[in-house]
N, C-alpha and C positions, 0 to 999 in steps of 0.2 A: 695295680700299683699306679701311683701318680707318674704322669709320663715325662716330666720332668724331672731332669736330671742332676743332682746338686754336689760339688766338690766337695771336699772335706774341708772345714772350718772348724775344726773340737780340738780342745783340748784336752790332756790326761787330767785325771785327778789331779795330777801337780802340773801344774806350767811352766815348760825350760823357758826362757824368754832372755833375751837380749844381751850380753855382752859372751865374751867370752872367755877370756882369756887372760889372765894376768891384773895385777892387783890395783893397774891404775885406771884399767883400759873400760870397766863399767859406765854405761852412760852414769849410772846416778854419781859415782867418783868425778867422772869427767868432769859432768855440767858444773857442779859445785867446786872440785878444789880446785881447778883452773878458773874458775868465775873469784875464788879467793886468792888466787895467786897476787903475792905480795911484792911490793917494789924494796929491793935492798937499796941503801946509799948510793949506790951506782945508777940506782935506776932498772937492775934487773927483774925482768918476770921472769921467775919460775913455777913449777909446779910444788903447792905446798905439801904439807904433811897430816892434812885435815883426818884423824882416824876416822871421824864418821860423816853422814852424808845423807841431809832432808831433802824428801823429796817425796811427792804424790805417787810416784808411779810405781813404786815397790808394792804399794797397796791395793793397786787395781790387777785384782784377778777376774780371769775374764770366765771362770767356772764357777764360780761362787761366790758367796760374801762372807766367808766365814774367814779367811788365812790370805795373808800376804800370798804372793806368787812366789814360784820358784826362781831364783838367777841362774841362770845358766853358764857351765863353765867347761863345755862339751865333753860332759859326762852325763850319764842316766843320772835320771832324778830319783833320788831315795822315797820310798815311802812318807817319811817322815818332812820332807820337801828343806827349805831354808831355816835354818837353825836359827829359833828366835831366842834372844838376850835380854832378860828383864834384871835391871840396876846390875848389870855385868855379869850375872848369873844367867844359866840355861832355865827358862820355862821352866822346863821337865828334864829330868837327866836323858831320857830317852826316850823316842814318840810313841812305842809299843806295850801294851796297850793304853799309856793313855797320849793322845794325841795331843800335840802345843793348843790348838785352837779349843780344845776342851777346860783352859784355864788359861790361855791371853787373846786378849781380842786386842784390834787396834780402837783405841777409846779416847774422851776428854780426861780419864782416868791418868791420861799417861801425859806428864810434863813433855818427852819431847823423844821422839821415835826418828832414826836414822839409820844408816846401812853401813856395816862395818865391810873395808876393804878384804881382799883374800889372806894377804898378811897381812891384819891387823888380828884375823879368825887363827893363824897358824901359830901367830907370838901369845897371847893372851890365852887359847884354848888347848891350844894343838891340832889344831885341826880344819880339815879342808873346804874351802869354800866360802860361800860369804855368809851374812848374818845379817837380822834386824837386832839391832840391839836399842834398847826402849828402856825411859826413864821412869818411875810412877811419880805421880805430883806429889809434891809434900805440903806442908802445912807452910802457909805465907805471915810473912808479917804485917800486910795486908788482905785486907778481905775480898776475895774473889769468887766468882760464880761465873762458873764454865757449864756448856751441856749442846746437847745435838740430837735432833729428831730426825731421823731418818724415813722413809716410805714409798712405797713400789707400787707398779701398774698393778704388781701382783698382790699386794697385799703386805706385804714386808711391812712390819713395825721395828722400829727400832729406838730407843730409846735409853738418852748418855748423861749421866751432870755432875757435877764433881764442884763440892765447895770447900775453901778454906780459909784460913785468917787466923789473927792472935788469939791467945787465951789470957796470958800474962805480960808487962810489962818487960817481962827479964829472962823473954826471948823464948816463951812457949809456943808453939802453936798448932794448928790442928789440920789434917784433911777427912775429908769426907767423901765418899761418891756412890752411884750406881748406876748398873752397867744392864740391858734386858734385851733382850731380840726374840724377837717372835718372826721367823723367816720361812714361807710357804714354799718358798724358788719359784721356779716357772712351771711346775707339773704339781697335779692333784693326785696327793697320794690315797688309797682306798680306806685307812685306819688313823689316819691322824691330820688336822689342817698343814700344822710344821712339820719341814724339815730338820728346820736346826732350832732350837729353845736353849739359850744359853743366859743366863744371870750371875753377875760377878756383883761383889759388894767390897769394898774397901773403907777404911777405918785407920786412922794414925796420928800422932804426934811428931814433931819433929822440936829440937832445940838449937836454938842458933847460941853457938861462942862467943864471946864479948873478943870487941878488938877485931868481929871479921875474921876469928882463926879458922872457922869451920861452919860445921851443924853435923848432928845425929838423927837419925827419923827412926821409928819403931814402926812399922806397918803392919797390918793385918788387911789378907784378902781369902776371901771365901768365893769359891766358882762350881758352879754345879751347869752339865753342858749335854745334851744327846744331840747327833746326827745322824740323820739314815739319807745313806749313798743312791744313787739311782745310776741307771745304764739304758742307751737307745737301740733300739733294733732298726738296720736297714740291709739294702742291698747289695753286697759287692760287686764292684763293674770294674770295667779297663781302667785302665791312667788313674787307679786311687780313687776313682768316685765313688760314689751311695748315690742310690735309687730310696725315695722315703716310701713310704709303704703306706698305703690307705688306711690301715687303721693303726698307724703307730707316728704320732709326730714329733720327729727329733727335738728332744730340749722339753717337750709340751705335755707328754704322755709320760706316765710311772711304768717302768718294767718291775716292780718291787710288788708281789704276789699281794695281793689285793685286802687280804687280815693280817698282813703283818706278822705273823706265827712261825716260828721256827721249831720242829720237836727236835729232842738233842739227846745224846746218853751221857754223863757226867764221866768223863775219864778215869774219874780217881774214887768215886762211892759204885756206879754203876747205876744210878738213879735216873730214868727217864725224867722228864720235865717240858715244860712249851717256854719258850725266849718270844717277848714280845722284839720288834724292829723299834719301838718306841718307848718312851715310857722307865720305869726304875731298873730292867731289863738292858736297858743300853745306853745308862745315864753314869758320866763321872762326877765325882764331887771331890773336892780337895779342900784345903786348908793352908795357907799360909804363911807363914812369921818374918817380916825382914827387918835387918836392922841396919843400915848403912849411913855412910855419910864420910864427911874428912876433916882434917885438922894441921893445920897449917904448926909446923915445929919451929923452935926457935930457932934451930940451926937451916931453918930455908926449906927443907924437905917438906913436901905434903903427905901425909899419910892418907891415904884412903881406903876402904875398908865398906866389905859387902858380904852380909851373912844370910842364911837363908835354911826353915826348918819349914818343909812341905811335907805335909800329910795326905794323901789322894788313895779314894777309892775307885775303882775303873771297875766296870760294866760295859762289854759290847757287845752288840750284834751284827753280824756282816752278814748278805747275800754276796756273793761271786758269779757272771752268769759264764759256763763253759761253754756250751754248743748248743744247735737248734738242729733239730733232725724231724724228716716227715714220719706222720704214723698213720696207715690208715684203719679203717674201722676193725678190720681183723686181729688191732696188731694189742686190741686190750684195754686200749687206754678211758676213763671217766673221770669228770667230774668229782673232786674230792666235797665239793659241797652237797650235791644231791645225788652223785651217781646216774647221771646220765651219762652217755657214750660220748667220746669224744674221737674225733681223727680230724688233721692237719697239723699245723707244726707245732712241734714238742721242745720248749727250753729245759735244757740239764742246768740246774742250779747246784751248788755247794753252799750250804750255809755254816757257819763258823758261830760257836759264843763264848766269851768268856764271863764266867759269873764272877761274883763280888771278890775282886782282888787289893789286897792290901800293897800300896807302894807309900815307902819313905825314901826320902832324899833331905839329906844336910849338906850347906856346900856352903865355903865360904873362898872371899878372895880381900887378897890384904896386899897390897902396894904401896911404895916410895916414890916420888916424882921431885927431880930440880934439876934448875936450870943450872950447869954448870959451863961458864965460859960460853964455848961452841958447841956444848955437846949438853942434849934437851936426855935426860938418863931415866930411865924407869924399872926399879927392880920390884917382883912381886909372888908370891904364894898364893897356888890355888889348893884347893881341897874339895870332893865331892863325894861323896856317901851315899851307897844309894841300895836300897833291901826292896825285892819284890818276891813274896810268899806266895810258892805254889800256882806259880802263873799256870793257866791250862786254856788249850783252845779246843773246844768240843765241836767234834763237826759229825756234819749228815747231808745229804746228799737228796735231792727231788726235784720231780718234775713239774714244769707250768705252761700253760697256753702262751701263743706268742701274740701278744696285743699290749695293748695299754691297763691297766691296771689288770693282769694276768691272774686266774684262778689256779689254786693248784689242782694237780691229776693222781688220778691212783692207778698206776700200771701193775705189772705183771710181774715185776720183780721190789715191788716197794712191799711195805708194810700196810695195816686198814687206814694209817693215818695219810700213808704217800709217801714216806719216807723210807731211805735204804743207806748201807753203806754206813752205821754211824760208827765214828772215830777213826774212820779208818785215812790214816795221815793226820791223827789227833797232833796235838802238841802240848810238853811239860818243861818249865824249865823254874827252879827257884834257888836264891840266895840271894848274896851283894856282891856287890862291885866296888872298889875304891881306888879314886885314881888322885894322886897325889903330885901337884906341880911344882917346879921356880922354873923363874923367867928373866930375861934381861934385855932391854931394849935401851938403844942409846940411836937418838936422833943427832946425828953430827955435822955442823955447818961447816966445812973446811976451807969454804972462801965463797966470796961471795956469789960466783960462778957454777960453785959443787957442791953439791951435797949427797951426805951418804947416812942411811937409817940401814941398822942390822939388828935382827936380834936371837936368841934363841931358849929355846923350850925343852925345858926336862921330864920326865912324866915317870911316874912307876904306877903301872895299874896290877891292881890285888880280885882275881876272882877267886870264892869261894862259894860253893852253892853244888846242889844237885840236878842230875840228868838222867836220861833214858835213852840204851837206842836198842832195846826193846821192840820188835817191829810192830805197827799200828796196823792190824789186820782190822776185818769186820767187824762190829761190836766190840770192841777193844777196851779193856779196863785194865788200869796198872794194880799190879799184885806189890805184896809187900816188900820181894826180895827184886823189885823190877831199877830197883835207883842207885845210881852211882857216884862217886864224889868228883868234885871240879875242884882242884888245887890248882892256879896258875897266877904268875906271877911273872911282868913281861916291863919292859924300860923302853922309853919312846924317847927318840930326838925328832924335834922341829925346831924349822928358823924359818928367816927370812933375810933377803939382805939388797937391798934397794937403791940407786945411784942416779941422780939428774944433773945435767950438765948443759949449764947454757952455753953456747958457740956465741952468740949475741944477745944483745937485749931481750927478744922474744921469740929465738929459738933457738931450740936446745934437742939433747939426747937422754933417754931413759933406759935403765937393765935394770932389771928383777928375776930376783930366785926364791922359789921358797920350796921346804921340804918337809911332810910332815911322815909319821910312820902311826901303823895300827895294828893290832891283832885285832880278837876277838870279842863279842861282847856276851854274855849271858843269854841274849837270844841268840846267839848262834847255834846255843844247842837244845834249841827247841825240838827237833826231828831226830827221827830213830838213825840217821849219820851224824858220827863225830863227826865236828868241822876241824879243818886242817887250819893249823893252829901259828902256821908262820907269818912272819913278817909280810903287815901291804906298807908298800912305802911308793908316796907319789913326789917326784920332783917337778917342779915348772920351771921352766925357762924362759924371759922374753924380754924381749931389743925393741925399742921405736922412737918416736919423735915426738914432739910438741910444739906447737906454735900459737901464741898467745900475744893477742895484742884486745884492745880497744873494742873490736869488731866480730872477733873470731876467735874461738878457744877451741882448739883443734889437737888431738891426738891419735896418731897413730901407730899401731904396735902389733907385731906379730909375737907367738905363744907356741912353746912343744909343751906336753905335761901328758903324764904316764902315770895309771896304777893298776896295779895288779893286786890280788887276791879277791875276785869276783868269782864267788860260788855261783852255778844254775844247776837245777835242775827240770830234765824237758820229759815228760810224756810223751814219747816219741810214736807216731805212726807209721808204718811200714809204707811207702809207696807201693810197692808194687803188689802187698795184702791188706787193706783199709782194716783188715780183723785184727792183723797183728800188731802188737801193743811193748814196747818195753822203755823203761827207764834209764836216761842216761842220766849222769854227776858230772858236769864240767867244771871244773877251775881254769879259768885264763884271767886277760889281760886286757887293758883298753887302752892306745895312746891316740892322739889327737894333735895336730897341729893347724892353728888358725891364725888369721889376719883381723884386726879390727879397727876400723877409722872411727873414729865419734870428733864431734865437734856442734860447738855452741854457736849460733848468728845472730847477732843485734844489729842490723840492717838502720834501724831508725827505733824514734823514742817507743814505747810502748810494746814492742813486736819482738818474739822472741823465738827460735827456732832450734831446736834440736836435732837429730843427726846420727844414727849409728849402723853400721853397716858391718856384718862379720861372716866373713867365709870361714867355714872349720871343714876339716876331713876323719871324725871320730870313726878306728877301725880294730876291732878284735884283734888278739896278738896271741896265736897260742890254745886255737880254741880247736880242738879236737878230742873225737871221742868215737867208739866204736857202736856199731847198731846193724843188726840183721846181717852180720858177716860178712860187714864193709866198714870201711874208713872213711871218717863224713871230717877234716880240715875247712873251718870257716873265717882261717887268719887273712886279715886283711879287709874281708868285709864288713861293711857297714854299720856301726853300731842300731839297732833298734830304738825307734822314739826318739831319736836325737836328727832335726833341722842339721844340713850344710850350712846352708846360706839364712841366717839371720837381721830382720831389718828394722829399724826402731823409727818414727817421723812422729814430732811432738812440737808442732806450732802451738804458741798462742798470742792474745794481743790482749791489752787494757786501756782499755779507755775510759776515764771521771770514775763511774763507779760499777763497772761494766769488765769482766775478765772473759773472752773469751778461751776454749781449749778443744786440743785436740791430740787421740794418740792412736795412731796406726801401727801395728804390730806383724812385719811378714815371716813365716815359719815358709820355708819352701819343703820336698815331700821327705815326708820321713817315713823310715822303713818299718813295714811292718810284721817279717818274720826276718830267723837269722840268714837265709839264704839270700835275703836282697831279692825273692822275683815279687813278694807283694809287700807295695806301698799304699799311703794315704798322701792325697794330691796336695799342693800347697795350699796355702791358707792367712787368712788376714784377720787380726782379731783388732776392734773397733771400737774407740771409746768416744765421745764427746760432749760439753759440760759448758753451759755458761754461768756466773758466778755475780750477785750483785750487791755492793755491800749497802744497805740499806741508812745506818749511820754508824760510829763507832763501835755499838754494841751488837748489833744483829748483821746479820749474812746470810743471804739464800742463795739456792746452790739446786741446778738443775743436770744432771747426767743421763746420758744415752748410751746401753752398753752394746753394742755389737748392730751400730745404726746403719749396717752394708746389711742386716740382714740374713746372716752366712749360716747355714745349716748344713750339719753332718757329725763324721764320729771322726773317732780317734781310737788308738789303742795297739795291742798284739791282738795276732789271729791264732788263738790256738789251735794245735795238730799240723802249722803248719811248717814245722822245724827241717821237713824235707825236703820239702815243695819247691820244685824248679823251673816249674810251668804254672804258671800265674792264671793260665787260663782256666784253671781248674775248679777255682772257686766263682769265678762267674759266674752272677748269678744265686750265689748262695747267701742263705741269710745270716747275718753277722751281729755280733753285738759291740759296742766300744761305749768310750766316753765322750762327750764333746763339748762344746761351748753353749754358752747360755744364749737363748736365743733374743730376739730383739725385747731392750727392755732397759724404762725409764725407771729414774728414783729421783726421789726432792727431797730437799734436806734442809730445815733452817739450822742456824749454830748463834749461837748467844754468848760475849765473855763481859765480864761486867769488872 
């Protein structure tokens, strides 16, 4: 092994990052609606009511190029990571199986992309957390030619343009665009150049209203998109670090079984079959229709109004890596490609596929907006629809060499191919969903001194659809009589209710609450356990300050916020018998309380500095569960993958035609099993970018992503849900996910 020894620097598949707490308190809210904070007649600054929020840095993930980052709101990160919003509607009704980045990218495609506050997601959605919510271009009534070339050290093409303009006189007009990526990442995978191959096309009309009342736009977008995941192998050592390994380089090396091949048994016919990792095997494609726009009524009211008829077919294939265990030459193990002998270390893979699934989703949203006196009022109806037929996840289980593009093995308990174990923890779940809103929000000036925004949200969601909990043994196929009906039927309240209050000119007090509630979704009952079917209801709370002048755009704000209904299930290993194996099913709880400072600095012309700092203490509430004829209590402890201390620093300067920037990102260690004895060390993730505009029309644009250099992992260590002596893994080889490692991209962009 390289004798050097490298902290952890990775992030998960999704990246928790930067604020924490409460609906004002995000840098990207900060920098922005305190940078608009408005002067009343008096001459007061306060903070305004801006719902959404441009800004670069929502866009830089530091794992990939494919998806915004996660925002952090010291909770685990969902699968499915920040809820992206295209023309007020959700991407995807739901990320599983087809994921947001499978059919939105961030593109020239899109008029204008921003970040919606916590309450802004709680009044409008129902729901917790914040949001990118994204404009698509429409058609102008002048002629415009937008577009953007993207390219990497590695190879990354990228490739954006989007045109539009009049057709008629009397207020027709057109867009157009195309959207291509051809993305290698930073590792060479053994069956295909990309990682990710995604093509969006878009196509539309839009009509503008005489007198200024509005416009309507008709859109068509078609997306067709594959990803295949990768994972690093290193060493686990004291204090959270990795040891890199000689023939595995974090970030650089594929752990993704070197043909790409997954064999699988069909859950629901019993058909063997092979899943490519690449390929029409793990490709989505979708379809579609939107129809939005507004119109100004005569009585003052805007209506506005956003419909949307998606059609998507989903295809995936996943690797998952479990564990690494030694074998030596006695123990069986060859070469699945020639059968020669193999011994040294043996990765346990899970592979997962889901074959061609049909998903529909209808959803629309229709609002009133005016200004009445002091109070800015918005009532509205949402609608979503959403049918996924026969969703199935086929799984099988096999083993692989541990290196860089890895071969499979054929052991002693697989099959001639290497595989074992198939469907066993398959997964089926089918019907729809329909979740039916009104909403009312009233922005209220009550003097020039105060202000109060409340609002609240109604929900009735309708499941109907079938399940199984049918147990998923070996080989497992479902028989005719194996399915069940899902009738449910559940009523959600959310709101929010929000108060700033200046003491003086430029400083002042802020409180915020927001509350939303949730059951269940149709994927919860994907596995052979009903899920418990009660109310998750999360309230926030949070008090702070603001100070706003000329120089300085400062806020400060502390956050409690609680929720409950977090299903886990752990594979438990026995301490004190490494043979003995049983399954727990936890339900608990996670509250969290944090502090966060952020503030903006214009010191002098050109220079501008950014600012955010958040302590949080995310901690299980309620999490116990019985195993080996003991009681294992883990309230109070540490939530997993979730940063205490959070740090944001984002200089930059301009000068003539020259932007310089920079964004430093600190995660301090975050735990990596539920006992708190193993962590992953702090870490700093690293961007920097200078920008030159060449004349009115053209821009280049130079980025450096992780220019510290920083290699390592990230992730959970599983089997180690016991583990109280950390020293135990020392030494053993581990797998996780981590940051990309050092790595330039250039980018011209052209708007004409």
């Amino acid at each position: 092994m390289r004798k050097s020894t490298l902290k952890i620097s990775a992030l998960g598949i999704l990246l928790s990052f930067a604020t924490a707490f409460g609906q004002e308190t995000d840098s990207l809210t900060v920098k922005n609606a305190l940078k608009e904070a408005s002067k009343t007649q008096e001459g007061v600054k306060t903070v305004t009511s801006s719902k959404e929020d441009n800004n670069r840095n929502v866009m830089l993930n530091a794992a990939n190029n494919t998806s915004p980052r996660d925002v952090n709101i010291g909770l685990p990160a969902t699968v499915g990571g920040i809820t992206i919003l295209e023309n007020d509607l959700p991407s995807v009704y739901f990320f599983w199986p087809e994921l947001p980045n499978k059919t939105w990218r961030q593109s020239v495609g899109l008029e204008r992309t921003g970040l919606l506050k916590m309450d802004q997601l709680a009044n409008t959605m129902g729901d917790l957390g914040f949001a990118v919510n994204s404009y698509s271009q429409t058609g102008t009534k002048d002629f415009k030619l937008k577009g953007k070339f993207t390219t990497s050290n590695f190879g990354w093409l990228q490739g954006d343009v989007n045109a539009s303009g009049p057709i008629s006189k009397n207020g027709w007009t057109y867009t157009v665009g195309a959207f291509a990526n051809y993305d290698p990442s930073t590792f060479k995978l053994g069956f295909n150049r990309n990682v990710d191959e995604t093509k969006i096309f878009r196509a539309g009309v839009t009509k503008y209203f005489n007198d200024d009342k509005g416009k309507i736009s008709i859109l068509y977008k078609y997306a067709d998109s594959f990803n295949v995941g990768n994972y690093a192998v290193f060493q686990y050592g004291a204090e959270g670090k990795v040891t890199e390994l000689d023939n595995f380089r974090i970030g650089r090396d594929s752990y993704v079984v070197n043909d790409g091949q997954i064999r699988m048994k069909d859950i629901l016919s019993g058909q063997d079959y092979w899943a490519g990792m690449s390929g029409k095997d793990n490709r989505t494609s979708s379809h579609n229709i939107d129809i939005f726009g507004n119109y100004l009524l005569n009585n003052g009211w805007n209506f506005k109004f956003s419909t949307r008829a998606h059609f998507a077919t989903a295809r995936m294939s996943t690797i998952i890596p479990l564990s690494i265990f030694n074998a030596d030459a006695s123990a069986g193990y060859t070469l699945a490609s020639n059968g020669q002998a193999y011994s040294g270390a043996v990765g346990t893979q899970l592979a997962m596929h889901t074959p061609e699934t049909p998903i529909t989703n209808i959803a629309g949203r229709f609002s009133l907006n005016k200004q009445i006196g002091n109070h800015n009022v918005t009532v509205g109806l949402l609608e979503q629809y959403y049918n996924i037929d026969k969703f199935t996840s086929n799984r099988s289980f096999f083993f692989q060499t541990v290196g860089a593009q890895p071969q499979r093995l054929i052991g002693p308990n697989t099959d001639s191919y290497g595989f074992y174990n198939y469907n066993s923890g398959g997964e089926f779940h089918s019907g729809t969903e329909n979740k039916l809103s009104v909403y009312a929000n009233d922005e209220w000036k009550i003097s020039d001194n105060f202000n109060l925004s409340y609002c609240l949200h109604l929900r009735n969601q309708i499941l109907d659809g079938q399940f199984s909990t049918t147990p998923r043994t070996t080989n497992f196929v479902f028989g005719a009589n194996d399915f069940q009906n899902i009738k449910e039927n559940w009523f959600h309240v959310a709101g929010s209710l929000n108060a700033t209050y200046n003491i003086n000119k430029n400083f002042g007090l802020l409180a915020n609450f927001l509350y939303t509630e949730e059951n269940r979704r149709l994927e919860s009952y994907s596995t052979a356990f009903a899920p418990d079917t009660g109310k998750i209801k999360s309230p926030l709370g949070a008090f702070g300050v603001f100070w706003n002048t000329n120089f300085i755009q400062l806020i400060s704000q502390a956050t409690w916020l609680t929720k409950n209904g977090y299903l886990g299930r752990y594979n438990l290993v026995n301490p004190s018998n490494t043979t003995q194996v049983s399954i727990a099913q936890v339900d608990y709880s996670i509250q969290t309380l944090g502090w966060t400072t952020d503030f903006v600095l214009k010191p002098f012309k050109g220079f501008n500095l950014h600012y955010l700092i958040t302590f949080q203490n995310p901690v299980y509430k309620d999490f116990a569960f019985d195993a080996f004829g003991q009681n294992y209590n883990y309230g109070d402890k540490n939530v997993v993958g979730v940063a205490k201390t959070l740090m944001e620093i984002d200089p930059s300067y301009t000068t003539g035609k020259f932007r310089f920037w920079a964004s430093f990102r600190y995660f301090s260690k975050q735990y990596a099993s539920i006992t708190n004895a193993l962590y992953f060390a702090p870490r700093w993730e690293t961007f920097g970018g200078v920008n030159y505009t060449i004349n009115k029309n053209i821009n280049v644009g130079a980025t450096v992503i992780n220019f510290l250099n920083q290699r390592g992992a990230s992730g959970t260590i599983n089997g180690a849900e016991l583990i109280t002596d950390a020293s135990q893994y020392y030494g053993r080889l581990l797998t996780g996910t981590y940051i990309m490692p050092l790595t330039g991209q250039f980018s011209v962009s052209f708007n004409f």
